[in-house]
C-alpha positions, 0 to 999 in steps of 0.5 A, spaced: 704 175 557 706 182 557 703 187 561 704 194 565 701 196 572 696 200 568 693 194 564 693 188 569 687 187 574 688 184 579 685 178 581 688 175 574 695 176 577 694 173 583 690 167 579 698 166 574 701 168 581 698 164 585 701 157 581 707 160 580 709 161 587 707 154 589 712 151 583 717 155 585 716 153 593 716 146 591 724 147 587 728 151 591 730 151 598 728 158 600 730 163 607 726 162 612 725 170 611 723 169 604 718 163 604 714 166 608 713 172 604 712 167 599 708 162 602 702 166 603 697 162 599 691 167 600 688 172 596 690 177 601 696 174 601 698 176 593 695 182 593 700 184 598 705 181 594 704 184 588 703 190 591 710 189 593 712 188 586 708 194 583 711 199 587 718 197 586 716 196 578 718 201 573 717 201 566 712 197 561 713 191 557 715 186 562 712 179 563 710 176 569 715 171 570 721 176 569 718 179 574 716 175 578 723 172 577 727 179 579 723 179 585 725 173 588 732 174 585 732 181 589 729 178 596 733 172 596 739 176 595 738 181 599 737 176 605 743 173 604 747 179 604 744 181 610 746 174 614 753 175 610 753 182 611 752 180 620 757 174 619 762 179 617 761 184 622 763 178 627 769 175 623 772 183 623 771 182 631 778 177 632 781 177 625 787 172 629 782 166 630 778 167 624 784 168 620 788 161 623 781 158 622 781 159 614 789 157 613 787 150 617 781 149 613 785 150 606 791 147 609 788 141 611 783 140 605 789 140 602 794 136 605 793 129 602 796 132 595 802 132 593 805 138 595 800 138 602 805 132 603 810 135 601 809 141 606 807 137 611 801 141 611 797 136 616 801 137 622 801 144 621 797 148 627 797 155 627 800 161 622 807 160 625 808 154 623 806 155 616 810 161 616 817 157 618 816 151 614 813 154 607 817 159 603 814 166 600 812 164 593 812 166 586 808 164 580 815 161 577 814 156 584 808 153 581 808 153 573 810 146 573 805 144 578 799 146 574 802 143 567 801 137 571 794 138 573 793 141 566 794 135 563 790 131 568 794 129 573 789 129 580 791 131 587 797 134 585 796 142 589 789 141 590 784 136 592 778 136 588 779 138 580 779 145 578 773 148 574 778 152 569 784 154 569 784 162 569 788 166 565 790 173 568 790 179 565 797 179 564 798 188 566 804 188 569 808 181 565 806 175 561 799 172 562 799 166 567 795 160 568 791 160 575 787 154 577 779 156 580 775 153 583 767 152 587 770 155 592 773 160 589 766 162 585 762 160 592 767 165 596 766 171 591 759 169 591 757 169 599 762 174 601 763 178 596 757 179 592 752 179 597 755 183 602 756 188 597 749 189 595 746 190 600 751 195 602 750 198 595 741 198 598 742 200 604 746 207 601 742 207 594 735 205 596 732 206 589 736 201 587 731 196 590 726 197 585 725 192 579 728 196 574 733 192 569 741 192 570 744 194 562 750 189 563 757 190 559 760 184 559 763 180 553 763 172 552 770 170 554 773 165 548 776 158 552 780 152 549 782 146 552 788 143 556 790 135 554 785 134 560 779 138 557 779 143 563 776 150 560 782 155 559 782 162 559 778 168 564 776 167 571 768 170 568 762 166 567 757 169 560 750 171 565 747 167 559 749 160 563 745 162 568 738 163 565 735 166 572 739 172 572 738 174 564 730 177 567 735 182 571 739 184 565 736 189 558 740 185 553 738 177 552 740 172 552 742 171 545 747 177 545 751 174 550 753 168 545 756 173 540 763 173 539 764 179 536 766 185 541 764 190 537 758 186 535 756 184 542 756 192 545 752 194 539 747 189 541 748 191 548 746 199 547 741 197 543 737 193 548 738 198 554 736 204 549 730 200 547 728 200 555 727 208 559 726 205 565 734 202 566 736 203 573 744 200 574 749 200 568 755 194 570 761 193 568 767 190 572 770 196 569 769 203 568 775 202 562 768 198 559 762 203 561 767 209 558 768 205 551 761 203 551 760 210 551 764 212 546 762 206 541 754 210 543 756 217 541 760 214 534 753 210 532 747 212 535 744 214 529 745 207 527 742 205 533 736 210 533 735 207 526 734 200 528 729 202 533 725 206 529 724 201 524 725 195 528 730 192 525 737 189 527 742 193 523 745 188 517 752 191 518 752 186 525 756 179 522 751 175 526 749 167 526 742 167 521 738 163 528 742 168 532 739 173 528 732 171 528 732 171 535 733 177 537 730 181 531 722 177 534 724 182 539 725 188 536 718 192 534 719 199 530 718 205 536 718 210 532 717 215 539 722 212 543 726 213 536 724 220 537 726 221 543 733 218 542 734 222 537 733 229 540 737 227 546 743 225 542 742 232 537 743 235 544 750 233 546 753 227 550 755 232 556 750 228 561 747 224 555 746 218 561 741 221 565 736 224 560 737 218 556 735 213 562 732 218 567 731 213 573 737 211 573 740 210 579 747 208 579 753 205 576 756 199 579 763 199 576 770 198 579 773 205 579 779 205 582 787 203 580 788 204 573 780 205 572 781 211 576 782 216 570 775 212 566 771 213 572 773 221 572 771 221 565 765 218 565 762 223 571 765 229 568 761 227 561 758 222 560 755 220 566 755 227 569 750 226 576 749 219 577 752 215 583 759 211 582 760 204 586 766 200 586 765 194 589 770 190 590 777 189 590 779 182 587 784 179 583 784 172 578 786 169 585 780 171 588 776 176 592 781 180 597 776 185 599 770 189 599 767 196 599 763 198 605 762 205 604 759 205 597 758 214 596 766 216 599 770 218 593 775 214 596 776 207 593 778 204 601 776 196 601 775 191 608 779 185 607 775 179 607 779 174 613 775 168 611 776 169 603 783 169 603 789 168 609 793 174 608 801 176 610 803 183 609 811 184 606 812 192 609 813 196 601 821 198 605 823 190 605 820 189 598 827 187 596 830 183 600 831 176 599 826 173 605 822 178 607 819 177 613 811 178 614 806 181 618 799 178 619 792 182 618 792 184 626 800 187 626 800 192 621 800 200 621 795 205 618 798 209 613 804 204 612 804 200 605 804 193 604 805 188 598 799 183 599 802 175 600 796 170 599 794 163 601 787 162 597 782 157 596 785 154 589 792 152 591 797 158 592 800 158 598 804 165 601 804 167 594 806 174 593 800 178 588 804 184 586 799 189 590 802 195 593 796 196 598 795 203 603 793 201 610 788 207 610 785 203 617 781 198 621 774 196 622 774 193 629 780 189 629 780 188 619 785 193 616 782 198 610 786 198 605 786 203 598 790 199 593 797 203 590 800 199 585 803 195 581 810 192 583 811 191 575 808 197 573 813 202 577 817 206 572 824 205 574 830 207 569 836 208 575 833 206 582 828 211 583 822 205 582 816 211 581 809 208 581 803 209 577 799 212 583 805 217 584 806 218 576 799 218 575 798 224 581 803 229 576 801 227 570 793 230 573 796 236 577 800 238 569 794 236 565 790 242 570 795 247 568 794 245 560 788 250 558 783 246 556 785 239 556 782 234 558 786 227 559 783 221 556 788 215 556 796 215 558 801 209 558 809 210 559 815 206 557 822 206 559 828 209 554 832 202 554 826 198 551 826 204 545 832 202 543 834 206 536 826 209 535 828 215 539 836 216 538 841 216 544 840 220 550 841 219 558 835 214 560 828 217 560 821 216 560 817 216 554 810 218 555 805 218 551 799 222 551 792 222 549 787 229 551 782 231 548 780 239 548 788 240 545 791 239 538 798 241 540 803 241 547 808 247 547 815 245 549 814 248 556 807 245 557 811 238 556 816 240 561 811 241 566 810 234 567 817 233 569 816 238 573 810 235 577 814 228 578 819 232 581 815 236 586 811 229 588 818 224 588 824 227 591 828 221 589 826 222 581 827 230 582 835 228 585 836 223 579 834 229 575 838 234 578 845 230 577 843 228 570 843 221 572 835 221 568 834 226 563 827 230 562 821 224 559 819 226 552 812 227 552 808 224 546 801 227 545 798 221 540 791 221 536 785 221 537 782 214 538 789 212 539 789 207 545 782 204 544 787 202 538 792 199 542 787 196 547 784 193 541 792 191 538 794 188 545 788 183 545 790 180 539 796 177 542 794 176 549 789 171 552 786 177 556 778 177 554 775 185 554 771 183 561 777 183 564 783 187 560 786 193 564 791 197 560 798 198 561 800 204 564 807 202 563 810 199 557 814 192 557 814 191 549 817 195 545 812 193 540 807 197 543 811 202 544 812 203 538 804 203 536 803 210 539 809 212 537 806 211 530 799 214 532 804 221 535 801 227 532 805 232 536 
């Protein structure tokens, strides 16, 4: 049954309604707040709620379950994220005791393992016990372990068996193998989703209303280990959850296709198919900003498939995937239309005159995601919202974003998701470094992150430079830096993405007309004869829009910059000890080809891929160096 505010009485709503509520109320376990909304039986009662729902509405064409269903999905959610939003603020109040609370229940969860024996984790009483007895860590200290658990050995770090072996991102080394657990999921969840919707809410109130989410998010592919555990990205298809497919404009059988390229179609044909979206999500913007690309290299293919109600035969889809989604596609030539001619008109703010309620986009913006997010609001996205909601890793939730309309990406540290340590940035190198708790650091001082998280890693070093930027009550604020594996370093001078990144922006500025689309660096030694002999350098390369050629002096501005920003790399220049960077301006769509190049060898699924702003294979290096145009 479809139907709009226009087309359907009342009374008939209530009649469908009244029967839904009543099987609804009878499977689910609901929130005291919630069941008695839902609970009211009477007519009165159901006009209210749908009134409700009515006023919250916008857009035809959505059937009564979908509706009914996002509705119970918001209210529920957002109950529960006022409850976590409540138990935060209270958590925030003594970080000491909530943090002791969270190691020993890890701890003693853990203690009839083999490690939990071999640590003695059953006799430890408080974090300084934990901190004298059990070493800092790296991944090397539990490669092993989880090879042992990979081929079905029980107990070994955990308790309980791992729901998949995770496999990071691999930005700043190798991909390592990470195990994740229910409660890993269950904490991201609670702590982190929740509270970040209703902060999202409470700071953009027309996100409330049932308007579809176009979500960019890819099936990730998995093998199996000799134990049958799931291998491969800490990410879940939203087609596994069937009650979340009503919030989403791309069904459900779209999620199913292996194909990124096919699958981001599928994706901007749905959501230009529906004026009303209110949210476009990623977990990155990197995602949202390809997506757009791909939108403004085929819209007329797209407007095409709409016109005609058809699904364009150059996608390579399963005959019965097909079928399913070509029944939901029927010719609208009006919509067609009005595609068309926003397309002809330019994509600077495409998104807003393509969806004009849309309301926000709800993508991490911050890191190596920053020049992503400044793209999109200069361009594409020009006068909608940005939220960065979380702060998060393959190990789990480390913090959230409270203050979802400050430019600055600052995030609270959760102090029940993860018992966290803090090494100061000037003791990084030392061979045992002492730590800091959550309640003993500095505003204004950097930190490398050291965690104890809920699926077997103890005091273990995640390679995040973070800035103390604050507190709230007695939790540190914190804006992530970078990481310790994507610093530039060819004598000592150890520069960081944030610090090379602030030079190459204020370069960019002084180049007429150029707009920065990607970059990444790769240090001389891993060139070896490709660029010839020479005092070690930065290679840099390159891609801008809005310029076809740097002259000599542009290029020797950004060395310029690193200098005026780094007194340590400006003295290496100075005594000759480093020579002047080569920058290389490579072609355009060079990088979406490099992102491409560097899946195909990794395990790294689109959802999660981060591009390399520091190079560590020579191969890589060479591919842009292949792409230089100038």
């Amino acid at each position: 049954m479809v139907f709009s505010c226009c087309r359907v009485t009342v009374p008939l709503f209530i009649a469908v309604l009244s029967i839904a509520v009543a099987v609804v109320a009878q499977n689910l376990a609901m929130p005291p707040p919630l069941s008695a909304v839902l609970g009211v039986c009477s007519l009165t009662g159901m006009a209210l709620l749908w009134r409700d729902i009515s006023s919250k509405m916008k857009g035809e064409n959505r059937t009564l379950s979908s509706l009914l269903s996002q509705y119970l999905a918001v209210k529920g959610v957002g109950w529960l994220g006022r409850r976590q939003r409540r138990k935060l603020e209270a958590d925030t109040l003594n970080v000491k005791r909530v943090q002791e609370e969270t190691l020993l229940k890890r701890l003693r969860k853990n203690a009839d393992t083999c490690y939990g024996r071999q640590y003695e984790f059953s006799s430890i009483t408080d974090s300084d016990v934990f901190r004298a007895r059990h070493p800092i860590t790296t991944y090397e200290h539990y490669r092993d372990l989880i090879k042992r658990i990979a081929v079905g050995e029980e107990k070994v770090i955990l308790a309980e068996k791992p729901l998949i072996l995770a496999m990071t991102s691999g930005t700043s080394g190798a991909s390592t193998m990470l195990l994740s657990t229910k409660d890993t999921n269950t904490e991201f969840f609670l702590q982190g989703v929740a509270v970040c919707l209703e902060a999202m809410r409470t700071a953009f109130p027309a996100t409330d209303s049932l308007q579809r989410t176009t979500k960019f998010f890819y099936t990730p592919t998995f093998r199996q280990s000799e134990a049958g555990i799931p291998i491969g990205p800490n990410s879940s298809t939203p087609a596994s959850s069937r009650h979340m497919l009503n919030l989403y404009t791309t069904p459900a059988p779209a999620f199913e296709v292996p194909s990124e390229k096919d699958t981001l179609y599928l994706h901007l044909l749905f959501a230009l198919k529906d004026p009303s979206v209110g949210t476009l999500e990623s977990n990155f913007a990197s995602t949202v900003f390809y997506a757009f690309s791909a939108l403004q290299d085929r819209w007329q293919e797209l407007v095409e498939d709409i016109e005609q109600g058809k699904i364009s035969s150059s996608l390579a889809l399963e005959p019965k995937v097909r079928s399913q989604l070509e029944t939901l596609m029927k010719p609208d030539p009006k919509r067609a239309a009005q595609l068309r001619a926003h397309f002809e008109e330019g994509f600077r703010g495409i998104a807003k005159r393509l969806w004009p309620d849309l309301h926000l986009v709800l993508a991490v913006d911050s890191g190596s995601n920053q020049i992503y997010g400044d793209m999109l609001r200069e361009n594409y996205c020009q006068g909608v919202p940005f939220y960065s909601p979380f702060y998060a890793a393959t190990e789990g939730l480390i913090g959230v974003n409270l203050w979802p309309q400050e430019p600055n990406r600052r995030y609270l540290l959760c102090p029940r998701s993860m018992f966290c340590e803090f090494l100061p940035e000037v003791s990084l190198e030392e061979e045992t470094p002492p730590t800091l708790l959550m309640e003993e650091v500095m505003e204004g001082q950097n930190y490398e992150l050291v965690v104890t998280n809920a699926s077997g890693l103890f005091r273990y070093r995640i390679g995040d430079i973070v800035k103390v930027v604050g507190f709230h009550n007695q939790c540190p604020v914190v804006e992530f830096q970078y990481r310790r594996g994507q610093m530039l370093n060819v004598r000592g001078e150890k520069v960081s993405e944030a610090l090379f990144l602030d030079a190459l922006k204020k370069a960019v500025s002084q180049w007429p007309g150029a707009q920065l689309v990607d970059y990444s660096c790769a240090e001389s030694g891993i060139m070896g004869d490709s660029i010839g002999g020479s005092d070690p350098h930065y290679q840099v390369f390159i891609e801008l829009r809005g310029v076809r050629n740097l002259t000599e002096e542009q290029r020797y501005k950004l060395d310029v910059c690193l200098q005026q920003d780094s007194a340590v790399y400006k003295s290496f220049r100075i005594k000759g000890s480093i020579g002047p960077m080569r920058v290389q301006l490579v072609a355009e769509g060079a990088f979406k080809e490099l992102r491409k190049h560097m899946m195909a060898f990794s395990n790294t699924s689109p959802n999660t891929f981060k591009m390399h702003r520091v190079l560590r294979r020579k191969e890589y290096a060479d591919f842009l160096l292949g792409k230089t145009v100038s």
